[in-house]
KEKE-3310 file (N, C-alpha, C; in steps of 0.2 Angstrom, whole numbers, plus 5000, padded with zeros to 4 digits):
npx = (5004:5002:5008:5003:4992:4977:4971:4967:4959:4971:4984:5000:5008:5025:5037:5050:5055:5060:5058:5066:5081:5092:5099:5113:5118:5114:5124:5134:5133:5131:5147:5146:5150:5142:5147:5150:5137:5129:5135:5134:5119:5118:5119:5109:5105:5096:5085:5090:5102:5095:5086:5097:5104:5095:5090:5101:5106:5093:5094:5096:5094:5096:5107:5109:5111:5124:5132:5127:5130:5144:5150:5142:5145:5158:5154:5148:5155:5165:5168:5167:5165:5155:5148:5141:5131:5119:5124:5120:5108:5106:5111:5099:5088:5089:5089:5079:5071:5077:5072:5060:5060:5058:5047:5035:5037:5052:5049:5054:5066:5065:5059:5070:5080:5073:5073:5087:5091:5085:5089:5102:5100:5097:5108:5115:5115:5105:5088:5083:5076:5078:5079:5066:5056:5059:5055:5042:5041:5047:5038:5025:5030:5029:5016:5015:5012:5001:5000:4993:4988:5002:5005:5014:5012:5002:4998:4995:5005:5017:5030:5025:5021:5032:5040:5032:5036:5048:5049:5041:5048:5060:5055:5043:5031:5026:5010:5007:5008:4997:4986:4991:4990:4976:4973:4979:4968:4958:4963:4959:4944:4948:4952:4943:4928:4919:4908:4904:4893:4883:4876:4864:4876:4886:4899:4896:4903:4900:4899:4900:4898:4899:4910:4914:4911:4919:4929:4928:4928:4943:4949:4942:4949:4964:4959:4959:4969:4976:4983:4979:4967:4960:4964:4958:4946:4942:4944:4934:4924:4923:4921:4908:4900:4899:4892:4881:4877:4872:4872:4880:4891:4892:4896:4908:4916:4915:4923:4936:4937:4942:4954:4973:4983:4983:4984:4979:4972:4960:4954:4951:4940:4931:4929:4921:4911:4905:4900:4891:4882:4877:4871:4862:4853:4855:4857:4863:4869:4881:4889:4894:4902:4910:4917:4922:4933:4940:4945:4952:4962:4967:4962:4959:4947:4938:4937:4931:4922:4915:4914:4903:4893:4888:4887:4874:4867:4865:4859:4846:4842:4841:4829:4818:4817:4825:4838:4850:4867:4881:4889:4893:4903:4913:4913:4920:4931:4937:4939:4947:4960:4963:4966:4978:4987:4987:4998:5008:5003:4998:4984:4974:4964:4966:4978:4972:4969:4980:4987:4994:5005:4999:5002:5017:5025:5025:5034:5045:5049:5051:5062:5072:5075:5078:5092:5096:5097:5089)
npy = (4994:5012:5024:5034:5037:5032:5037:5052:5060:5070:5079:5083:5095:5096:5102:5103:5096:5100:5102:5092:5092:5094:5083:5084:5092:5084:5073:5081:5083:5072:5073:5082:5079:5071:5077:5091:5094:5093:5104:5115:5117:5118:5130:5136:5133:5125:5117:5116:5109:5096:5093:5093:5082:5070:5070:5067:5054:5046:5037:5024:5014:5011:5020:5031:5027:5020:5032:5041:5033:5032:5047:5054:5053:5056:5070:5075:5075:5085:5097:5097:5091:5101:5104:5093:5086:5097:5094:5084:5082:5091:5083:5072:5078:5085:5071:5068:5078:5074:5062:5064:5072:5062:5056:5053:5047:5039:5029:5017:5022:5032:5028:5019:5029:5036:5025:5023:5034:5034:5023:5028:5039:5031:5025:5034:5040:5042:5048:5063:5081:5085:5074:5068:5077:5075:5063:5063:5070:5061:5051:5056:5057:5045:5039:5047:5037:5024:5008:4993:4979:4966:4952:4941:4944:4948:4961:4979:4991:4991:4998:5012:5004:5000:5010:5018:5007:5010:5024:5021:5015:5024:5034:5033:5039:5046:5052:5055:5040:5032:5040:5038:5024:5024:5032:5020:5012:5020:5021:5011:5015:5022:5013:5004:5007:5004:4993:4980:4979:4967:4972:4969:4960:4964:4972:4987:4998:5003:5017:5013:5017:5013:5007:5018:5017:5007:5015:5024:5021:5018:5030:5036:5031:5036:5049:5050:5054:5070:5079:5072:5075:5086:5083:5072:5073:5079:5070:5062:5070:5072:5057:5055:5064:5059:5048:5053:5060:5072:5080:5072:5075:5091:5093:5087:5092:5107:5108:5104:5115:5123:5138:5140:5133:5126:5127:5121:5111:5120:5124:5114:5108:5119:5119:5106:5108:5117:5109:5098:5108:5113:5099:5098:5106:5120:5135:5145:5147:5137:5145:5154:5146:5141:5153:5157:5146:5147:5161:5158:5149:5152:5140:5132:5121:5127:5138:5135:5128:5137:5149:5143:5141:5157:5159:5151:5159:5172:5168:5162:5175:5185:5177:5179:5192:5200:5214:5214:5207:5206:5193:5184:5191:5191:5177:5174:5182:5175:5159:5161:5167:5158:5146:5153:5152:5140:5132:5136:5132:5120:5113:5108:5098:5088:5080:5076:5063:5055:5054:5061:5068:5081:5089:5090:5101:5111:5103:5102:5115:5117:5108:5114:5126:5122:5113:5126:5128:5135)
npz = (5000:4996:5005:5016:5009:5009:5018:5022:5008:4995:4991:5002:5006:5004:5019:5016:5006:4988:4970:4963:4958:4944:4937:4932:4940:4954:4950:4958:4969:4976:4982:4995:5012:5025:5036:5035:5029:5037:5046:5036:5039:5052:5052:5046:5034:5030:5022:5010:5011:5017:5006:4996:5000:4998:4988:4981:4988:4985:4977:4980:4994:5007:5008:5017:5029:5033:5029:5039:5051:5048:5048:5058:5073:5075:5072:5083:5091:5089:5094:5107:5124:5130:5121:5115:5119:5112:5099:5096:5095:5085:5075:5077:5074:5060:5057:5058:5049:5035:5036:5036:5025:5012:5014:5007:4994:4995:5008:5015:5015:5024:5037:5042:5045:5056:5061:5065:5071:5082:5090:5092:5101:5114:5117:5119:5132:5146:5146:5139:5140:5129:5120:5124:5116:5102:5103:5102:5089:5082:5083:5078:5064:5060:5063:5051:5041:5044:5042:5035:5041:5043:5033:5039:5052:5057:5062:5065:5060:5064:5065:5071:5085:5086:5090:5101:5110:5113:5118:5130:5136:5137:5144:5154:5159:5148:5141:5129:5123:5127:5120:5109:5103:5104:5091:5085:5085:5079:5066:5060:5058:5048:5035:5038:5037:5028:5020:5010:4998:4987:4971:4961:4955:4956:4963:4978:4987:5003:5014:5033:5048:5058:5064:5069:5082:5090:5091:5102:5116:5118:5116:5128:5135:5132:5136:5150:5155:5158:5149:5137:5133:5128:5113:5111:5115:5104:5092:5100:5095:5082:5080:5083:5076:5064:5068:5068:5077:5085:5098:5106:5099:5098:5112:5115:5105:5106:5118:5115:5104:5114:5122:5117:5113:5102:5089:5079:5079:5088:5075:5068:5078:5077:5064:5063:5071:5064:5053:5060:5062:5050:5044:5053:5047:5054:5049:5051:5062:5058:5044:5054:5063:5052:5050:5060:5061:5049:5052:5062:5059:5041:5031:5018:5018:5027:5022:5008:5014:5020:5012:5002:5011:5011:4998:4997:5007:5002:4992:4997:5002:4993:4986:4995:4994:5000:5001:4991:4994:4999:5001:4990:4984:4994:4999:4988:4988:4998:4997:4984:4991:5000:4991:4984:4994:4997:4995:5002:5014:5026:5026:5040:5043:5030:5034:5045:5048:5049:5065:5074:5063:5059:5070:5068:5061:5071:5081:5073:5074:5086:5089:5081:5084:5099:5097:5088:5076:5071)
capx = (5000:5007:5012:4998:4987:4971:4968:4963:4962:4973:4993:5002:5014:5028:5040:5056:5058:5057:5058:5073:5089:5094:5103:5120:5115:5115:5131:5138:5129:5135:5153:5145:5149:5137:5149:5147:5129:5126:5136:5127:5112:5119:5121:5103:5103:5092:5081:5094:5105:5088:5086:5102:5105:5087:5092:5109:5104:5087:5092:5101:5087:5099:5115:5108:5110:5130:5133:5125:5134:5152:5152:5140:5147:5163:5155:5142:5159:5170:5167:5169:5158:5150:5142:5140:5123:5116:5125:5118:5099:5105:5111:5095:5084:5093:5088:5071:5072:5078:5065:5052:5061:5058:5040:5029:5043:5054:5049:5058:5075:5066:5059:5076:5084:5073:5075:5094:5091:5083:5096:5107:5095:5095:5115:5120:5114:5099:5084:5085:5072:5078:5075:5059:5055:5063:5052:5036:5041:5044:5029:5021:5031:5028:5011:5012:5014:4998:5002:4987:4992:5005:5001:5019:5012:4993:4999:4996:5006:5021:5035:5021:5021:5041:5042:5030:5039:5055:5046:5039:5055:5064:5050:5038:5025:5024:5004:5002:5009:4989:4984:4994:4986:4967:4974:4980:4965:4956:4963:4952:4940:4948:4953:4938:4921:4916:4904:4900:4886:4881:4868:4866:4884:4890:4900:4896:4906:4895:4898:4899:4900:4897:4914:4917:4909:4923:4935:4926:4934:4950:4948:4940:4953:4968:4956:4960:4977:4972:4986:4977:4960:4956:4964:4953:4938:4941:4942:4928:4916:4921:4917:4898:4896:4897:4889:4875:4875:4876:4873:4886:4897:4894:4897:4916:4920:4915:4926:4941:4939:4943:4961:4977:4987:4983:4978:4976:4967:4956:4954:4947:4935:4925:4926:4918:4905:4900:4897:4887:4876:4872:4869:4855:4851:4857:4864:4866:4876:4883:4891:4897:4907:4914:4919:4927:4937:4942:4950:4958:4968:4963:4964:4955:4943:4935:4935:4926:4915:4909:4911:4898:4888:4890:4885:4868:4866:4865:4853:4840:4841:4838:4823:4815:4818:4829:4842:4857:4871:4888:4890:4896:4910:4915:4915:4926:4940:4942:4941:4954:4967:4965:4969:4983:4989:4987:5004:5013:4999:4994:4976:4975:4960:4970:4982:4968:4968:4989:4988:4999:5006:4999:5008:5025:5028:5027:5036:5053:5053:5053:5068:5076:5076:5084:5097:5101:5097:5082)
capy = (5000:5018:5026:5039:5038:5029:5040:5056:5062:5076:5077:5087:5098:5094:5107:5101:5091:5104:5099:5087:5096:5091:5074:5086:5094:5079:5071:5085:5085:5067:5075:5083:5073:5074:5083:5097:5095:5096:5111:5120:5116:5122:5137:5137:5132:5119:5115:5117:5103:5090:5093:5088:5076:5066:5069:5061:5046:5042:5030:5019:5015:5013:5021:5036:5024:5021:5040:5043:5028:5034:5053:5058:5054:5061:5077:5077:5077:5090:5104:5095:5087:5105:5105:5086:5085:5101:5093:5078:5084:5093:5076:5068:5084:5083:5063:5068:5080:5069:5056:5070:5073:5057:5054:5052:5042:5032:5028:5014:5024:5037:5022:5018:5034:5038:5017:5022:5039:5031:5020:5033:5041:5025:5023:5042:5037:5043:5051:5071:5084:5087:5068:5066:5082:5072:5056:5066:5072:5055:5049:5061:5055:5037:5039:5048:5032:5020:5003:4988:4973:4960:4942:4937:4945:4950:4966:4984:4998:4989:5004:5013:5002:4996:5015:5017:5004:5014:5030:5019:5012:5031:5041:5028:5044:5051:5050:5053:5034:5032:5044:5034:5018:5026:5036:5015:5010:5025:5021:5003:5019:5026:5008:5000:5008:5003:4986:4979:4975:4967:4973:4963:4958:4972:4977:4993:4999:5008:5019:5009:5021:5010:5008:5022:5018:5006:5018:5028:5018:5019:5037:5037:5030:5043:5056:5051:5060:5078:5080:5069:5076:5091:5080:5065:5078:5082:5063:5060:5075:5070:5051:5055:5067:5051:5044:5055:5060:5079:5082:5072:5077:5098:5092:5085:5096:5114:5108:5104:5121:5129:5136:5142:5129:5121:5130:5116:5107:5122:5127:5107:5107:5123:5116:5100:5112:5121:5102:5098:5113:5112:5094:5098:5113:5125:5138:5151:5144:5135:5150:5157:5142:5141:5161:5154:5140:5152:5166:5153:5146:5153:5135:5127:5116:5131:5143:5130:5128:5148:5151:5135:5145:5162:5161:5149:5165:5179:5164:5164:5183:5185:5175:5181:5198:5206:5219:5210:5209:5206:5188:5180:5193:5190:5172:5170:5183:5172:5155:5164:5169:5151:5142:5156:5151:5132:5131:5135:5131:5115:5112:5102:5093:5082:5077:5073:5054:5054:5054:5067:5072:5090:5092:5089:5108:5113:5102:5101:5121:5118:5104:5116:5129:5116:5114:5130:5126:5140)
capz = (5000:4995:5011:5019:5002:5010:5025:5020:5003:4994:4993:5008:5004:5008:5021:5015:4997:4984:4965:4963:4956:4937:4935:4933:4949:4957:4951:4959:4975:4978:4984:5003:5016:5032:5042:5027:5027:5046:5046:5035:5042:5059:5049:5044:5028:5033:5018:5002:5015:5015:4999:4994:5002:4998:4980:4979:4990:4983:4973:4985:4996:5013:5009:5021:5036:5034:5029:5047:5055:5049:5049:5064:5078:5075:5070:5087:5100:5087:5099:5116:5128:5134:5116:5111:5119:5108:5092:5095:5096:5080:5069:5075:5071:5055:5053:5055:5044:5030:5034:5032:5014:5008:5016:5001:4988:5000:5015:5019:5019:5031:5042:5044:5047:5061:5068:5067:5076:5089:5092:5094:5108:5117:5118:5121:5141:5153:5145:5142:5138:5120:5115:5125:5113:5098:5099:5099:5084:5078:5081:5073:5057:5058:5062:5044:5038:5047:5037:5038:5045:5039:5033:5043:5059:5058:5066:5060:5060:5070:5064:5077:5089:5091:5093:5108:5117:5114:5121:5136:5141:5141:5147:5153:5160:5142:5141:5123:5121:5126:5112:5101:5104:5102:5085:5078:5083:5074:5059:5058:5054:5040:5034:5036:5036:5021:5017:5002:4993:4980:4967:4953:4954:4957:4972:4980:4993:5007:5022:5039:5051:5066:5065:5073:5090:5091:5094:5106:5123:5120:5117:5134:5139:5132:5140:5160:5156:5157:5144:5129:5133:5124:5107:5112:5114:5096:5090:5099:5095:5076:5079:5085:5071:5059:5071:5069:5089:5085:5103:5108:5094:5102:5117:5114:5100:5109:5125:5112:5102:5121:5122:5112:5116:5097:5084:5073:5086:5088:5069:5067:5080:5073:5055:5064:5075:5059:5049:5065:5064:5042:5046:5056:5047:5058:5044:5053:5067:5055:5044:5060:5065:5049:5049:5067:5059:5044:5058:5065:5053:5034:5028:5014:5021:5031:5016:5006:5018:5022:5002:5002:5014:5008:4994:5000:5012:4998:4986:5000:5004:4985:4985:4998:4991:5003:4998:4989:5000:4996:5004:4985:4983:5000:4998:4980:4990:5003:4994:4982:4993:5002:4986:4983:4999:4999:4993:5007:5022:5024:5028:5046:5040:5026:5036:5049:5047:5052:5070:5075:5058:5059:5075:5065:5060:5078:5086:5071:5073:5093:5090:5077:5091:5102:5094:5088:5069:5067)
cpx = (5004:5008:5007:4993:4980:4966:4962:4964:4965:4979:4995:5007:5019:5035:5047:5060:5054:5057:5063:5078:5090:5098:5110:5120:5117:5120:5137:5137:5131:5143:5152:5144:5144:5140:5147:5140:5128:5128:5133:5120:5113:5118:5112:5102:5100:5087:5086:5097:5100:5087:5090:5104:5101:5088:5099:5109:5100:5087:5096:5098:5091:5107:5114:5113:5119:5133:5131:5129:5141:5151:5147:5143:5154:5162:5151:5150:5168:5174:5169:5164:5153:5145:5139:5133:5118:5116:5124:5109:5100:5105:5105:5091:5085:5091:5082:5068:5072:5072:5058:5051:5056:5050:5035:5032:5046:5054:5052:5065:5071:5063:5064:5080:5080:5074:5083:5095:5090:5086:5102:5107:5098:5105:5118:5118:5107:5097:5086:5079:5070:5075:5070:5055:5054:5058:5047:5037:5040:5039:5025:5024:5030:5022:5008:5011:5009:4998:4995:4991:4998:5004:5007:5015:5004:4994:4999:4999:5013:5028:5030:5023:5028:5042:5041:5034:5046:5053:5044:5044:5061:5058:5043:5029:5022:5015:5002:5003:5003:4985:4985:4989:4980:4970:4976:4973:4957:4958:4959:4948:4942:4948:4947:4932:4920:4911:4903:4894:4885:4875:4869:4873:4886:4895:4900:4899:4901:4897:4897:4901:4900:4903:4918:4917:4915:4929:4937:4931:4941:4950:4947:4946:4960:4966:4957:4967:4975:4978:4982:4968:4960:4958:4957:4948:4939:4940:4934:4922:4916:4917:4909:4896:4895:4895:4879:4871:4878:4877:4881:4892:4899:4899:4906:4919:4920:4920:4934:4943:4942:4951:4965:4980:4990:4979:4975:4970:4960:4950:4949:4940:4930:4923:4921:4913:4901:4898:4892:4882:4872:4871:4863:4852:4850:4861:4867:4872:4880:4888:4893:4902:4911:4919:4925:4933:4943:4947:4956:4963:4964:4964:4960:4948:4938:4933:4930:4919:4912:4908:4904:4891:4884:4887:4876:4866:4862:4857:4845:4838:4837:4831:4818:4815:4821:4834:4846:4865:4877:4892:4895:4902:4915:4918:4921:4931:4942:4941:4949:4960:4967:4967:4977:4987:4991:4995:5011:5010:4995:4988:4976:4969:4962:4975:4977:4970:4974:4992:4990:5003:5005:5003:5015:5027:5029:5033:5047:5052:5056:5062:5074:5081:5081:5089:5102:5102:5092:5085)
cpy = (5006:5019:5033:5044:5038:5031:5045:5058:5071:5076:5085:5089:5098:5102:5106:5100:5096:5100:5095:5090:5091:5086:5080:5090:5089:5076:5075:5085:5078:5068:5076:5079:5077:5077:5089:5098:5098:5103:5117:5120:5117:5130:5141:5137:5123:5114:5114:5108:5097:5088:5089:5083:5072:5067:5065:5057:5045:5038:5023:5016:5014:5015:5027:5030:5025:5026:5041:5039:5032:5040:5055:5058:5058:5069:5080:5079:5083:5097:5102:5092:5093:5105:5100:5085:5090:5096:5085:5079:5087:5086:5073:5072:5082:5077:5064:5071:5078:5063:5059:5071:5067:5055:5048:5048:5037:5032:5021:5016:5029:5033:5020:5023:5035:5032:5021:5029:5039:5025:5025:5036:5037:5024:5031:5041:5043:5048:5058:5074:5085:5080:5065:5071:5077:5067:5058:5067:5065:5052:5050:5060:5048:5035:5043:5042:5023:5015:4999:4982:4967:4954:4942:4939:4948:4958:4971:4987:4995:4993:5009:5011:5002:5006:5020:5012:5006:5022:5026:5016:5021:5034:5037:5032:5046:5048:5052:5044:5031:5035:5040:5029:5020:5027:5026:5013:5013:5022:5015:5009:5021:5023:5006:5002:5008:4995:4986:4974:4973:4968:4971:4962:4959:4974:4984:4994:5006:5011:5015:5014:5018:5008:5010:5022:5012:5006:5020:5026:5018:5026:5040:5036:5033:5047:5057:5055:5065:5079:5079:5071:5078:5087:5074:5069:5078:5075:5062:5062:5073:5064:5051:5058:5063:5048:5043:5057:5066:5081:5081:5076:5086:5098:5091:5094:5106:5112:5108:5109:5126:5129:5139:5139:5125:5125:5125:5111:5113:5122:5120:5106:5113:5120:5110:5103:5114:5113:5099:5101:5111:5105:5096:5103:5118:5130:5143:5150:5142:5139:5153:5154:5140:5146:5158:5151:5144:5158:5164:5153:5147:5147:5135:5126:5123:5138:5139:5130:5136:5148:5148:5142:5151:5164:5157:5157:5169:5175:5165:5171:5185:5183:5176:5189:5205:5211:5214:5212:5207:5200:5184:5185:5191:5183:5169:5176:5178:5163:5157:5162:5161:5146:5145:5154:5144:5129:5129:5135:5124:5115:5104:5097:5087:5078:5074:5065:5052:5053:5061:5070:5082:5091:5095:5098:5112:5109:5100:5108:5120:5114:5108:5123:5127:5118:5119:5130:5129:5145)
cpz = (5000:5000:5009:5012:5007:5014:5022:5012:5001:4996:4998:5005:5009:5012:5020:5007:4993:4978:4965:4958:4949:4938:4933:4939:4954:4959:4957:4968:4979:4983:4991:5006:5023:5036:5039:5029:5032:5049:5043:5037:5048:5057:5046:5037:5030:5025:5011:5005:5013:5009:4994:4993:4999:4991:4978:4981:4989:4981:4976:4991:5004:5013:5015:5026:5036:5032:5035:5052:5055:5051:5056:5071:5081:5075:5077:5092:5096:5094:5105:5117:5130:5125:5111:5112:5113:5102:5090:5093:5087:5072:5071:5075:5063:5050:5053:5049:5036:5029:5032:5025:5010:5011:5012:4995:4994:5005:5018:5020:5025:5036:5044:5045:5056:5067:5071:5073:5082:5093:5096:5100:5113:5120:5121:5129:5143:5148:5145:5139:5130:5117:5117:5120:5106:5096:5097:5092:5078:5078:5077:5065:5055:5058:5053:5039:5040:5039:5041:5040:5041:5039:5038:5052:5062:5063:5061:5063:5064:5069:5072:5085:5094:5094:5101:5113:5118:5121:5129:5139:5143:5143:5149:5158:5155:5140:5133:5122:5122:5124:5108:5100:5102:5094:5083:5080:5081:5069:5055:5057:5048:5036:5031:5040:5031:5021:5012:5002:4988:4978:4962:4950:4956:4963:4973:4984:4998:5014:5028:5043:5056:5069:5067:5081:5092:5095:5100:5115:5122:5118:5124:5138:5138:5137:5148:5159:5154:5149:5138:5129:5128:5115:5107:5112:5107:5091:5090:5095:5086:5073:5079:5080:5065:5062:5071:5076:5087:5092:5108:5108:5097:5106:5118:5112:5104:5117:5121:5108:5107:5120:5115:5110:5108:5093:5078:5075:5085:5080:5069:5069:5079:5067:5058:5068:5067:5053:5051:5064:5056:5041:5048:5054:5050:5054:5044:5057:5060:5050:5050:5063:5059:5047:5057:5064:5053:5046:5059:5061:5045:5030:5022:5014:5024:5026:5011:5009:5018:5015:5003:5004:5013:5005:4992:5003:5007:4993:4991:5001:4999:4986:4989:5000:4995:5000:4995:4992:4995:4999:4996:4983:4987:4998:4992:4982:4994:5001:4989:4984:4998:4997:4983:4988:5002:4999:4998:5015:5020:5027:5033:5045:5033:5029:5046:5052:5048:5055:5072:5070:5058:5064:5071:5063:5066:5082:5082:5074:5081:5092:5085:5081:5095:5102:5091:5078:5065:5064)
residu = (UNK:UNK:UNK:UNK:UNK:UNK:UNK:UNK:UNK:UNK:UNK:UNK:UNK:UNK:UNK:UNK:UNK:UNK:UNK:UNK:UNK:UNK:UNK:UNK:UNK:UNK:UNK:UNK:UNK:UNK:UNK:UNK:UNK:UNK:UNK:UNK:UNK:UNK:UNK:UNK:UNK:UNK:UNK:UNK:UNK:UNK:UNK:UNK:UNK:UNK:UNK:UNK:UNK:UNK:UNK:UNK:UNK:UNK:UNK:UNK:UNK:UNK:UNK:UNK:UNK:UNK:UNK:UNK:UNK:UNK:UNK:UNK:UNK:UNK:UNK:UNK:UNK:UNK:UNK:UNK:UNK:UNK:UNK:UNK:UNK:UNK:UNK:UNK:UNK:UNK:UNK:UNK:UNK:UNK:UNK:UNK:UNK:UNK:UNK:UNK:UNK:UNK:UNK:UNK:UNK:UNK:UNK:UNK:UNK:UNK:UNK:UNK:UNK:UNK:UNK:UNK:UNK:UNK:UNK:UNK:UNK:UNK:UNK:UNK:UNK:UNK:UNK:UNK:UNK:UNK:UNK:UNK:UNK:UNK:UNK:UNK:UNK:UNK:UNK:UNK:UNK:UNK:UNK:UNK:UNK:UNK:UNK:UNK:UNK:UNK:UNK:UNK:UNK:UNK:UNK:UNK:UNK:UNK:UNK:UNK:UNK:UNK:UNK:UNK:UNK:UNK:UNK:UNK:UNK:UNK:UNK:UNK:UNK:UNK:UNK:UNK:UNK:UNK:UNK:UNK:UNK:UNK:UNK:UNK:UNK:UNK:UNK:UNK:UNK:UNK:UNK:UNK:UNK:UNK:UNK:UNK:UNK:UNK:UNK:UNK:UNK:UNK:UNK:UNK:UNK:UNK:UNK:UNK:UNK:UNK:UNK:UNK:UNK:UNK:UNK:UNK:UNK:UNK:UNK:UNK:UNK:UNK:UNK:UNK:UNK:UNK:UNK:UNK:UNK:UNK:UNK:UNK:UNK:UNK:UNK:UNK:UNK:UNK:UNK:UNK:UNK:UNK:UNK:UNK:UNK:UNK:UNK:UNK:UNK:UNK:UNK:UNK:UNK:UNK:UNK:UNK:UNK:UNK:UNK:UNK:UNK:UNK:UNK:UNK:UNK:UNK:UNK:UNK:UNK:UNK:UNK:UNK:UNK:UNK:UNK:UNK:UNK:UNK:UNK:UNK:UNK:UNK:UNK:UNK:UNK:UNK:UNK:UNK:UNK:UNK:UNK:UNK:UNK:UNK:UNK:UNK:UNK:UNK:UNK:UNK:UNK:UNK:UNK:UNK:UNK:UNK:UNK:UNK:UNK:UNK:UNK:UNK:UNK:UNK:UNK:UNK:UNK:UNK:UNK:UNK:UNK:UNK:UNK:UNK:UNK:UNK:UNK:UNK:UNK:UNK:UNK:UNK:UNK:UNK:UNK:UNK:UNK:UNK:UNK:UNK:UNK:UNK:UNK:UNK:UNK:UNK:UNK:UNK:UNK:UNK:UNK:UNK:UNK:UNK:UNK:UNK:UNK:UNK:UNK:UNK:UNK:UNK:UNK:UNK:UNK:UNK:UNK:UNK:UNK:UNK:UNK:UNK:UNK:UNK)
# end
């Protein structure tokens, strides 16, 4: 299966891998050894570096691994011991980095970079704040990647999994690692609501939504850590809304929109209020909470939606022979500028169905910071 096709639909832009460099470009780009590389991306040439790189190894599907083996450790204790821990947080920043390039084409070299940086974690000695910082982020990139089960071992997702038991043996308080778990067994939703039917032969593939209430308990159960709540309120209030339990659905989702904390968090749980509300014919509220969602974060999803509305709004007003307002001008500037926009903002609703994937742009800038590599 392609690698974080099946979830949600619509390609993510990626914050790293830009177009790939001309085949004489490349030959040449071959020559930069990782200490090189790392150094200029100390320097903040962060994305040229990635870039590079992930084009001169692409076609080698683990030669990353021993380019990281040889030259890193030597280039982590250049400086001394007082700055081996920062320049260490920076090469497996760095390795995440890389595995992010490659996400959508090869993912088993960036599977392997972040196994190998996780290794690395593991031997440098006793937990630290930067690589409890570090695995969230991993996470959140492995979880881009939710696989279905293998014939050898009837297990999904088990890149996922081996990595929570990494994270529970160094940080064994860390309470999204009961996130996680609800988020793989969310994904048997995205996976598998569907049933088939036959009609004169035919297969039809149908909505099953019942296998959303599946989820619901292990959600329940993230939610005891005050930590994974307000996300688990946002899961839930979406699951009830396919569930067709609007009230429920309110009830989550307005407790999950509370807060700054997340704007991507927030941003969700309006667009899922205002889906709520024109479901039930609410389309007042309804418009209001997509103008809420839209504030928030000028995404996509939430421009669509108000346009949608908007321009509903102005048709009714017409027909019932009000004044003619200016609600469809309104709507096709700000659809506009959110497609003008799309390019370099991703919409937290496509990357929904990922787990933690939205997170990932907060938590590399925090690790980028870190290290001293913003």
């Amino acid at each position: 299966m392609t690698p974080r096709r099946p979830v949600v639909a619509g390609a993510m832009v990626l914050c790293v891998l830009a177009a790939a460099p001309p085949r004489a470009a490349r030959s040449q780009q071959l020559t930069i050894s990782l200490s090189d590389a790392l150094t200029y991306y100390e320097a903040g040439e962060r994305d040229a570096v990635v870039r590079a790189l992930t084009a001169a190894k692409g076609s080698d599907t683990f030669a990353l691994i021993p380019f990281f083996e040889h030259d890193s450790e030597a280039w982590i204790q250049a400086d001394g011991p007082a700055e081996a821990g920062r320049r260490r947080l920076l090469v497996a920043t760095f390795a995440l980095e890389t595995a992010y390039a490659g996400l959508d084409h090869q993912w088993e070299v960036s599977k392997a970079v972040v196994q190998w940086a996780c290794e690395m974690w593991r031997k440098s000695g006793p937990p630290t704040p930067a690589e409890h910082t570090w695995t969230l982020a991993a996470l959140a990139l492995l979880e881009a990647n939710f696989v279905p089960p293998s014939r050898a071992t009837g297990l999904a997702n088990p890149d996922v999994r081996a990595h929570l038991k990494h994270i529970t043996e160094r940080f064994p308080d860390e309470p999204r690692v009961s996130l996680a778990l609800a988020l793989l067994k969310e994904y048997e939703f995205w996976t598998g609501h569907y049933r088939l039917r036959g009609v004169s032969g035919a297969p039809i593939f149908i909505h099953n939504d019942d296998v959303a209430a599946t989820v619901l308990p292990a959600l329940d159960e993230a939610a005891r850590q005050a930590a994974n709540r307000p996300e688990a309120q946002l899961r839930r209030g979406f699951l009830e809304y396919r569930l067709g339990r609007s009230e429920a659905a309110l009830a989550d989702l307005t407790a999950a929109a509370a807060g700054d904390d997340d704007l991507t968090r927030t941003y969700l749980a309006q667009l899922f209020i205002g889906w709520v509300h024109e479901r039930e014919g609410r389309k007042a509220e309804a418009t209001a909470w997509f103008r809420r969602a839209y504030e928030t974060l000028p995404a996509l999803s939430a421009a669509l939606a108000l346009g949608v509305r908007l321009y509903e709004d102005e048709a009714v007003a017409v027909a019932n022979g009000d004044v003619h307002g200016d609600e469809r001008d309104e709507a096709d500037t700000l659809v506009e500028a959110a497609l003008l926009g799309a390019a370099g903002r991703t919409d937290p609703w496509k990357d929904y169905g990922y787990g933690d994937l939205r997170r990932w742009p907060a938590l590399i800038a925090e690790l980028r910071a870190m290290a001293g590599a913003s």
